[in-house]
N, C-alpha and C positions, 0 to 999 in steps of 0.2 A: 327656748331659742326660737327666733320668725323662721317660717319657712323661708327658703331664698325663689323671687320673682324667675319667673319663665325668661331664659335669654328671647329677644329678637329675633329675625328670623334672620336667617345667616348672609344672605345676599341685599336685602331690601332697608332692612333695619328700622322697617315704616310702624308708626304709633299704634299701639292698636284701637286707637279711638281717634274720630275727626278732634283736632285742637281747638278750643275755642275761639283762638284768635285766626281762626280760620278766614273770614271773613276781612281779614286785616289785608290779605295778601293781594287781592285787586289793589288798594293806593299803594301797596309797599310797592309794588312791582311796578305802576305807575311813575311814582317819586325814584326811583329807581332809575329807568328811562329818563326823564328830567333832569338827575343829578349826572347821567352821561350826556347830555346832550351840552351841558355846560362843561365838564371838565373836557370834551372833543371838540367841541367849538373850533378852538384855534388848531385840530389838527383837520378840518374841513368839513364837520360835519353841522348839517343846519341850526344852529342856534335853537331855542328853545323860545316860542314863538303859540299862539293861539292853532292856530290851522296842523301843527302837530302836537300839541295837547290832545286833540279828539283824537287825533291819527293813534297818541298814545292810548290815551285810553282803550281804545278798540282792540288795539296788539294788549293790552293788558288784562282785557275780557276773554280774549282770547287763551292766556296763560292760564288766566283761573279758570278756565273750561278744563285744562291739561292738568292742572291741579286736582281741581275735582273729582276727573276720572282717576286720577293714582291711588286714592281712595278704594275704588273698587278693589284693587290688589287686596287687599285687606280681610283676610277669611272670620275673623274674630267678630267679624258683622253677625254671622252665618246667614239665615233665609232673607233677615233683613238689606241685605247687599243685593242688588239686582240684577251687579254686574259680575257676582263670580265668579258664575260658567263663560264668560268671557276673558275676565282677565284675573282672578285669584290665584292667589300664588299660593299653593298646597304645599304642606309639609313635604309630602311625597316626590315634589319636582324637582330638579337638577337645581342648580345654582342658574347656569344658563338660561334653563328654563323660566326661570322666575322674573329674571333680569330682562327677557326679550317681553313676557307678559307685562313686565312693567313700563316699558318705550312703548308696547303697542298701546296702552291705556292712557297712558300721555299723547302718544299719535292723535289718536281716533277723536277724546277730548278736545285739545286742537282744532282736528279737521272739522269734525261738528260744528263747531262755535263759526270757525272763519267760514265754512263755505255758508251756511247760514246768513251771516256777514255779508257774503259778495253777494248770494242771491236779493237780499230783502233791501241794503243799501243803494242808494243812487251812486252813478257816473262819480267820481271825486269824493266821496264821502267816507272812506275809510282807507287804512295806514299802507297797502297796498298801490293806492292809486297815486300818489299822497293827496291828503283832504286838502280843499280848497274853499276858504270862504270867500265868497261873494259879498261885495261893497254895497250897501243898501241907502 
């Protein structure tokens, strides 16, 4: 008889290995934004247009920054995880606990990526300002 696979962890239920289609989730999340932007149209919001394409984009580089870090939760890395002692979610931790280390790793993810974003972009150039191309 197989032995039976280790359950998940009880609050997080997160892979214990990056998915290979990892890397999918920037366009999905993209295409995503795009496919709302058409079905809310007619409830007011801006059509789906070149000048928020970038805008998306950016809010989309942004999510897979929050992605990426939810990874860290993940103790099944062990030393190879760098973000453990920051946000690992240990056997030993409440349910609470685990669940608030997993928003802060999305937080911080986020925050990284966008304020990076406001710092290094010009005036208009990302999803914040909203972008603006100029007529050439």
């Amino acid at each position: 008889m197989a032995p039976i696979p280790p359950a998940p962890h009880t609050c997080l239920h997160a892979p214990t290995r990056a998915h290979p289609l990892t890397p999918a989730s920037l366009p999905a999340t993209r295409d995503s934004l795009r496919i709302g932007r058409i079905i809310y149209a007619p409830l007011g919001l801006e059509p789906a247009n070149y000048a928020n394409l970038c805008g998306d984009a950016m809010l989309s580089a942004s999510i897979g920054a929050a992605t990426g870090t939810f990874v860290g939760t993940d103790i099944s890395f062990g030393a190879a995880n760098p973000l453990r002692p920051f946000f690992g979610v240990e056997d030993s931790m409440s349910d609470l606990e685990g669940c608030i280390r997993a928003g802060a790793s999305t937080s911080a993810g986020f925050f990284v990526l966008q304020t990076t974003q406001n710092l290094l972009l010009p005036k208009d150039a990302n999803w914040l300002d909203p972008v603006k191309i100029e007529a050439k």
